[in-house]
N, C-alpha and C positions, 0 to 999 in steps of 0.2 A: 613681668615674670614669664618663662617659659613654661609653657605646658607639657607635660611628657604625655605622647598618643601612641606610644608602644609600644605598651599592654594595656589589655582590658579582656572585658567577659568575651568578647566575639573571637576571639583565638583559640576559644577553645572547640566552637562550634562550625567556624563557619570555613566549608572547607573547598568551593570552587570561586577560584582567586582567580585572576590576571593583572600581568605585566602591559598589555594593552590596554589602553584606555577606552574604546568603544564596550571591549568585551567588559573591562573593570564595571563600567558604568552600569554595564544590562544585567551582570550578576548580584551586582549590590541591588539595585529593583526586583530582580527576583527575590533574593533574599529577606527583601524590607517585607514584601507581599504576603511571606510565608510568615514570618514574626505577623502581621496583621491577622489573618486566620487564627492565632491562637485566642485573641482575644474578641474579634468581632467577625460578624461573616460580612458586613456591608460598609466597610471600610470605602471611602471615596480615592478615585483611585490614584497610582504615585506616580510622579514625573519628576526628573530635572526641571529644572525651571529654565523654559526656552524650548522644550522641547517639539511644544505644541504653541498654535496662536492660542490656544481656547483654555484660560485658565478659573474659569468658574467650577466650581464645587470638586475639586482638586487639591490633595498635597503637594506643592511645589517645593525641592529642593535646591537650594542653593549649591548648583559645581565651583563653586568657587571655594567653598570650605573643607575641599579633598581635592581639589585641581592639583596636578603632578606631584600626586603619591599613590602610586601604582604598583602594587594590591594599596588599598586606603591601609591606613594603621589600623588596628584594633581599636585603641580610644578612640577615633574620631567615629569606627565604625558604632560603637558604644553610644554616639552621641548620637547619630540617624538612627538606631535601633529607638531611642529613647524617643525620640520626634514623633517617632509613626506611635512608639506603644501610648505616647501624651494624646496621639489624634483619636487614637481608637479607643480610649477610655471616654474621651469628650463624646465621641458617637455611640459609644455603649451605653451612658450616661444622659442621653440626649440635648447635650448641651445647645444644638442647635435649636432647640426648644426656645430654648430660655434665651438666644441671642436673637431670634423672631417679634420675640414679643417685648423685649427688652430695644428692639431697635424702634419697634412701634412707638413706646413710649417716650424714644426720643426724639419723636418728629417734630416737637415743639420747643424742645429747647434751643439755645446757640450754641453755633458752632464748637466751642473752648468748651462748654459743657457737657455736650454730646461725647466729647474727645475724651475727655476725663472719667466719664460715666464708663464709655465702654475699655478703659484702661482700668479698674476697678474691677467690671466684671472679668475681665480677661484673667488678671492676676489671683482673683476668688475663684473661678472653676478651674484652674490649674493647683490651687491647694485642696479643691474640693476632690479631682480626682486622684491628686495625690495620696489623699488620706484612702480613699477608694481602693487601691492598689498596695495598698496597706501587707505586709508577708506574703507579699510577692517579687520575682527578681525583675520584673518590670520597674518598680520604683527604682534601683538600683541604677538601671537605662536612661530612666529619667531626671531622674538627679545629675547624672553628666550632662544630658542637655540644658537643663537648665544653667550649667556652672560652664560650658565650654560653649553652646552653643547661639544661644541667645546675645544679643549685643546688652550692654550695663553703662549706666550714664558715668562718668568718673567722678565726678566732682560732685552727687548729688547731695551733700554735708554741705555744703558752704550755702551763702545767703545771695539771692531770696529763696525762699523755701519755695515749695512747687508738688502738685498733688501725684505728678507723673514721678516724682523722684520717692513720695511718702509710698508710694503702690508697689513698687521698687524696692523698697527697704521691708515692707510689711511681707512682701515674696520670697524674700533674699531669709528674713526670721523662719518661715515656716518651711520654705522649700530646700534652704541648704543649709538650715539651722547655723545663720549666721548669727552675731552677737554684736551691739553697738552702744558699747559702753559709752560712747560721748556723745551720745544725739542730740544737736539742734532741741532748743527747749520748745521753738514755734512747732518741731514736730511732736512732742511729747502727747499733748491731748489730742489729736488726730488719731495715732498710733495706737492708744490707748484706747479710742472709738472700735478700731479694725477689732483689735484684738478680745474685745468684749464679745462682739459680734462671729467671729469664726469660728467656733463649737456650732455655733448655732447653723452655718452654712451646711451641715451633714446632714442636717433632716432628721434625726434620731426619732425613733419611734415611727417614722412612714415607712412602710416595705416599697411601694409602688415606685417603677424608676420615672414615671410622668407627673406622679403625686408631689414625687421630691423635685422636679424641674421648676414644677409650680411655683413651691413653696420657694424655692432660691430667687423668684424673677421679684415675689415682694419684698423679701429680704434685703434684694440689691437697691428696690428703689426705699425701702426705708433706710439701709444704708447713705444712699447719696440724698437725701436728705438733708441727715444730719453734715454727711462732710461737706457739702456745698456752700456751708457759711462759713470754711476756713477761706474760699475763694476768695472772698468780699474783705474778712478780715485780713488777707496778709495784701490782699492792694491795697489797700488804706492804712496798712501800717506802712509799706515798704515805698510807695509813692510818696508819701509826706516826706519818708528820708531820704530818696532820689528820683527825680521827677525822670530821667531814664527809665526808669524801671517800667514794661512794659506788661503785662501779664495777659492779654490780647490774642488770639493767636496772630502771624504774621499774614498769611495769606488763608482763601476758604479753600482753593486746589490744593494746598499742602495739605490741610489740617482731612478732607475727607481722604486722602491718600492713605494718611494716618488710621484710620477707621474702617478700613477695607481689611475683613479679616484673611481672605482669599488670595492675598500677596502674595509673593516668596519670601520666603525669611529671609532676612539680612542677614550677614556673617559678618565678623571682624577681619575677614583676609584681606589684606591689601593688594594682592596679586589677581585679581580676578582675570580669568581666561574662556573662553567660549570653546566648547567642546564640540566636535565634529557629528554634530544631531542628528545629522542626515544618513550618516552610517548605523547608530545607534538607534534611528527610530527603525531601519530596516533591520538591523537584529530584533529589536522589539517584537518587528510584524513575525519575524521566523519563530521567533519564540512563542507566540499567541498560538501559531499555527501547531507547531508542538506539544500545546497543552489543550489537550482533548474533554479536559476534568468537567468545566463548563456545561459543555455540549451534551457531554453522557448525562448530566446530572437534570439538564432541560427534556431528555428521553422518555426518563423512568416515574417523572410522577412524583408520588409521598417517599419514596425509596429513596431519596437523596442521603438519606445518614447511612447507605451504607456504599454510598462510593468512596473510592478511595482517590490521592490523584493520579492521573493518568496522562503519560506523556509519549510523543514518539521517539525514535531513538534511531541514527544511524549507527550498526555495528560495522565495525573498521577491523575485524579480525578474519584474514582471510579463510574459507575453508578450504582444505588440505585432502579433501575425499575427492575422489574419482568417482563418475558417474558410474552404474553396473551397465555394459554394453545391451546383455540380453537384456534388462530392463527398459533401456531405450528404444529398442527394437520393436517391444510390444507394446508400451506408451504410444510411438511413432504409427503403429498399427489401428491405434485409437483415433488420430487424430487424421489419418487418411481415410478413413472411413467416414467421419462427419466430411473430410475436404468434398468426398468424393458425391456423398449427399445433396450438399450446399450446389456443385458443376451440372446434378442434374433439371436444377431451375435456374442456370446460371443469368437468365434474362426472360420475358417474354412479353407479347405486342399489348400495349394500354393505352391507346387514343387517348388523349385529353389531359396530357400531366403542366404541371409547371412551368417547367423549365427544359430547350432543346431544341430540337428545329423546326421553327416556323411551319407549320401546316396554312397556306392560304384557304384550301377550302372549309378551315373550322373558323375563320376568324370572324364569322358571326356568333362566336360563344363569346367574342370578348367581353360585351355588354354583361352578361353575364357572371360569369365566375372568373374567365380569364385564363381557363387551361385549353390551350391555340396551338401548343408547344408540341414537346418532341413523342413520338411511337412507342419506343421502348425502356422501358423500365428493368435497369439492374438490380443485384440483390443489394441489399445495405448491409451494415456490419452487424445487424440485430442476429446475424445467423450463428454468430460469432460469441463467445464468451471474456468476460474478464474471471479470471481463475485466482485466488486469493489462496494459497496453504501457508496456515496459521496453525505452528508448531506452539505445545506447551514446554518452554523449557526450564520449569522448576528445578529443585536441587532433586527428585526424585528420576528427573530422566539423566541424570548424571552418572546415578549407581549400577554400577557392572554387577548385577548378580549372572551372567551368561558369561561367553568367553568374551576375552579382550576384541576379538574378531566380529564376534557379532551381538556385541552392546547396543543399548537401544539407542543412546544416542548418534553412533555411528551408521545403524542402521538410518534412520532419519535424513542423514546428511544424505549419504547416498542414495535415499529414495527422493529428496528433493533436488539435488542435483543430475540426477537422472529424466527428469519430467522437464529441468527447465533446459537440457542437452534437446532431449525428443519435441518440445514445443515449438524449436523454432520453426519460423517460415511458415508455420500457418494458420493466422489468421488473430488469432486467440491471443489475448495479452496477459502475461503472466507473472505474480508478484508472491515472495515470498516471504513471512513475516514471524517473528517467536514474541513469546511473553512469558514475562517473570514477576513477580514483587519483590521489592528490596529494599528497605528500609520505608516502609510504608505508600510504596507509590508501587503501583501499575506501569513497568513499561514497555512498550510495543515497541518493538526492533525493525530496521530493517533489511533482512537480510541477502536481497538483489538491488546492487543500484550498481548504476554507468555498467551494464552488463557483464558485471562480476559478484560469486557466488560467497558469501560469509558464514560467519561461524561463531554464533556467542557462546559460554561458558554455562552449562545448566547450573543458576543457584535460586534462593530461592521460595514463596511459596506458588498457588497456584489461580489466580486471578481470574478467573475463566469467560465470566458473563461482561465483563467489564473490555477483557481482551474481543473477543466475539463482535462488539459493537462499535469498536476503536477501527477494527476491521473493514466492517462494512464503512464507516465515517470516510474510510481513505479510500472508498473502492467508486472509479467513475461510474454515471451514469449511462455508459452511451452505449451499453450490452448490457446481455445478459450478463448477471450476477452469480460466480457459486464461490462457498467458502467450506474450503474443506479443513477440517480441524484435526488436528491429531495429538490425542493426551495420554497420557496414562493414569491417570486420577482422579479423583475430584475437584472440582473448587473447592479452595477453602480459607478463600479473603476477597473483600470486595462485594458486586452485587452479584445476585443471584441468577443462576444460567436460564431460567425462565422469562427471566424479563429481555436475556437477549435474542431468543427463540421467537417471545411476540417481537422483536424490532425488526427480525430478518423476515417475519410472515408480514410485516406491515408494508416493509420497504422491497419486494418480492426480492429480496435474496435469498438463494439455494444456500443451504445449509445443511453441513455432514458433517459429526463426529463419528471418527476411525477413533476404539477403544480401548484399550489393553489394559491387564492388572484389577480386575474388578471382581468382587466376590459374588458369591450368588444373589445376598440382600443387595448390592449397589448394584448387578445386572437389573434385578427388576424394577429398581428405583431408576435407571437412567434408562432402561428398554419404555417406562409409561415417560417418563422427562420428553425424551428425544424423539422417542415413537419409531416412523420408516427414516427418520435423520437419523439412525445409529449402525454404525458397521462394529462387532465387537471381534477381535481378533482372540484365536487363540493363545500363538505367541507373537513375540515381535516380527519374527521373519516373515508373517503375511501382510505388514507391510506393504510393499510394492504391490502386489495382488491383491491386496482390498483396493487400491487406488486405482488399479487400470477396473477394476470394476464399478466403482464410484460413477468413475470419468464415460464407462459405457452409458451405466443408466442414466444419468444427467445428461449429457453432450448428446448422445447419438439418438437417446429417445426423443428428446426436444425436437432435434433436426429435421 
């Protein structure tokens, strides 16, 4: 029978697709990632299978069970949504617990028995966290994996009977509420063992989720207890009727193959195909690089619950403003001044460096320290800044209450295009960067790359401590440091602008917030916040003039 995979729940949610298959592959991973988060934070993490040599304590997916269906269908995506929410209920749950200490106690049995034991436990914590997930649309995810995803014996009704097919049958009743009016009579009291037993698999009455681990590991072995004397009974009935009949396992390599829970899961595709890994782990690595959430969240401490994620973002929408000429003029005025600073010690005489020419008469220091070398010493780029402006562009800088001409976010444009007109040529490296939230993420834009100037869309809230620290994260170490900010309002998602204030006094980044739109009570709330870091404008148009004054006291005091 054909499966139809061309609706399901993921059509409705999930909405960055690709016709490419590298891109196909790293969207679907991202999106399994984010389904994991809802339900556990310490998900182990996901891969195609192949992707990596190293597949311990990993989800491997099987590419062969969406190989060339590019975007994937919705069912089939239904069916990997369901895979991860099956892992992360088992990790919520601590199922690895119980397959610890359940592996211990099978160090003494044989091979056929071990195999079976942990075929038992596999198909009981898969009902246990089903019932777990109980009025949730996770079950729903799950259910298809179990009924599309998973491989199923065909034939396991006909004779001899076999505990891999009863375990099977007993999964198939509770997981996809199937029904088998004509069961084999040799399975009938086996089935009828399970089925006593599975209420009892939920623990009822323990709250603890390590209490109830416990309590499952003795359960499973007085389970296999009792079923281990069907093993003995159907060889002795079924070998007396065919001395064929084998119940052994065939090989020991196969059967622990079989008992490695760490596999990849098999699929029923017959087309398998290898997917071009080598491109897709390198999207992988750009995407990592992308997501900042991590990093900010290893920053702050106990404040982790109130980051949000945070990602970077290249903006692809040209900006359309012209730099203001007089404003380059006097920027450019700023940055001759530090040039002209820096040419007055452009070198001077220091016997005894590194690296240069040869001095014979010091080369009795070699024994020593080894500085024989060259006379003079040049200045280094420490004279020099890396300049980071980091626009807020929530949906509040979008609104014209001023004329169309001089709105604040055109004013903005023009003042940053103006600075990176007047920057060139000396010395100083300059990047310029916005931030927004949007449907619950953080993202930092960028808005100069390959030496052309952009322009994002103000929407919106207003992410500010979170933006701050995404900042400095991107800004090299090999200068000075300054980040000049420019808001017009509060934070009001994400973490708190304090804790990015200690990051830039830790990591000695210069930090400036230029103000606008602020009432009296949030002047004195943000004048103690920000302290001598705060420039408050009156209106928008001083702008450009708070920044060539910024840029004095910073750059040319240092210098």
């Amino acid at each position: 029978m054909t499966i139809d995979f061309t609706t399901g729940f993921s059509e409705y949610w999930r909405k960055n697709k690709s016709i490419i298959e590298p891109w196909e592959m790293v969207c679907v991973l991202r999106a399994l990632k984010k389904v994991s988060l809802y339900i556990t934070n310490n998900l182990k993490p996901i891969e195609w299978s192949g992707m990596t040599n190293e597949i311990e304590g990993k989800i491997l997916i099987d590419p062969a069970f969406v190989a060339g269906e590019y975007p994937i269908p919705p069912g089939k995506m239904d069916a990997l949504v369901g895979l991860v929410a099956h892992e992360a209920f088992h990790t919520r749950e601590l199922s690895d617990l119980v397959w610890l200490e359940i592996k211990e106690y099978a160090k003494n049995l044989s091979i056929m028995e071990r195999h079976f034991l942990f075929k038992l436990v596999d198909v009981a914590e898969d009902i246990f966290v089903y019932a777990t997930a109980k009025d949730t649309i996770w079950r729903e995810y799950m259910l298809k994996t179990w009924k599309h995803y998973f491989p199923k014996q065909q034939n396991k009704l006909t004779t001899p009977p076999s505990l891999n097919a009863l375990f099977e049958i007993w999964g198939e009743i509770y997981l996809e509420g199937k029904q088998f009016p004509f069961l084999p009579v040799d399975y009938q009291d086996p089935l009828n063992l399970l089925e006593a037993y599975t209420d009892n698999i939920f623990g009822n009455g323990l709250n603890s989720i390590s209490d109830k681990s416990r309590y499952r590991v003795q359960l499973y072995k007085e389970m296999w207890d009792l079923l281990k004397v069907y093993i003995r009974i159907w060889q002795e009935k079924f070998i007396l009727l065919d001395g064929q009949v084998d119940f052994e396992p065939e090989s020991d390599v196969e059967n622990e193959k079989l008992i490695e829970r760490d596999k990849p899961i098999p699929t029923k595709s017959s087309t398998p195909r290898i997917p071009d890994f080598s491109t897709i782990n390198k999207l992988m690595e750009e995407e990592e690089k992308r997501n900042l959430t991590q990093k900010i969240r290893s920053l702050v401490g106990d404040r982790t619950f109130e980051v949000i994620p945070t990602f970077f973002w290249d903006e692809l929408k040209p900006c359309k403003v012209l730099p203001d000429p007089y404003v380059v003029k006097r920027l450019k005025q700023v940055f001759e001044m530090q040039k002209s600073k820096i040419s007055l010690n452009v070198s001077r005489i220091n016997r005894g460096l590194y690296f240069g020419k040869i001095d014979c008469r010091r080369l009795y220091k070699a024994s020593l320290d080894g500085k024989i070398f060259r006379e003079k010493e040049y200045e280094h780029d420490d004279k020099f800044w890396n300049i980071t402006i980091l626009v807020d562009t929530s949906e509040s800088m979008g609104i014209n209450k001023l004329k169309d001409s001089q709105a604040k976010w055109y004013i903005i444009q023009k003042t940053y295009t103006s600075l990176y007109e007047a920057a060139k040529n000396y010395g100083n490296k300059l990047n310029v960067l916005a931030y927004h939230e949007e449907v619950g993420r953080c993202y930092i834009l960028r808005l100069l790359s390959n030496n052309k100037l952009h322009s994002p869309f103000p929407t919106g809230r207003t992410p500010t401590g979170q933006a701050i620290i995404a900042a400095g994260l991107n800004m090299p170490k090999d200068r000075r440091r300054l980040i000049v900010h420019i808001t017009d309002g509060e934070a009001n998602c994400g973490l708190r602008v304090d804790e990015a204030i200690k990051y830039c006094e830790k990591e000695k980044i210069e930090l400036v917030t230029i103000g606008y739109g602020y009432n009296d009570e949030i002047r004195d709330y943000f004048t103690k916040l920000y302290q001598d870091k705060l420039y408050l404008m009156n209106n928008f148009e001083e702008l450009p003039e708070g920044l060539e004054l910024l840029l004095k006291e910073k750059i040319l005091k240092a210098g």
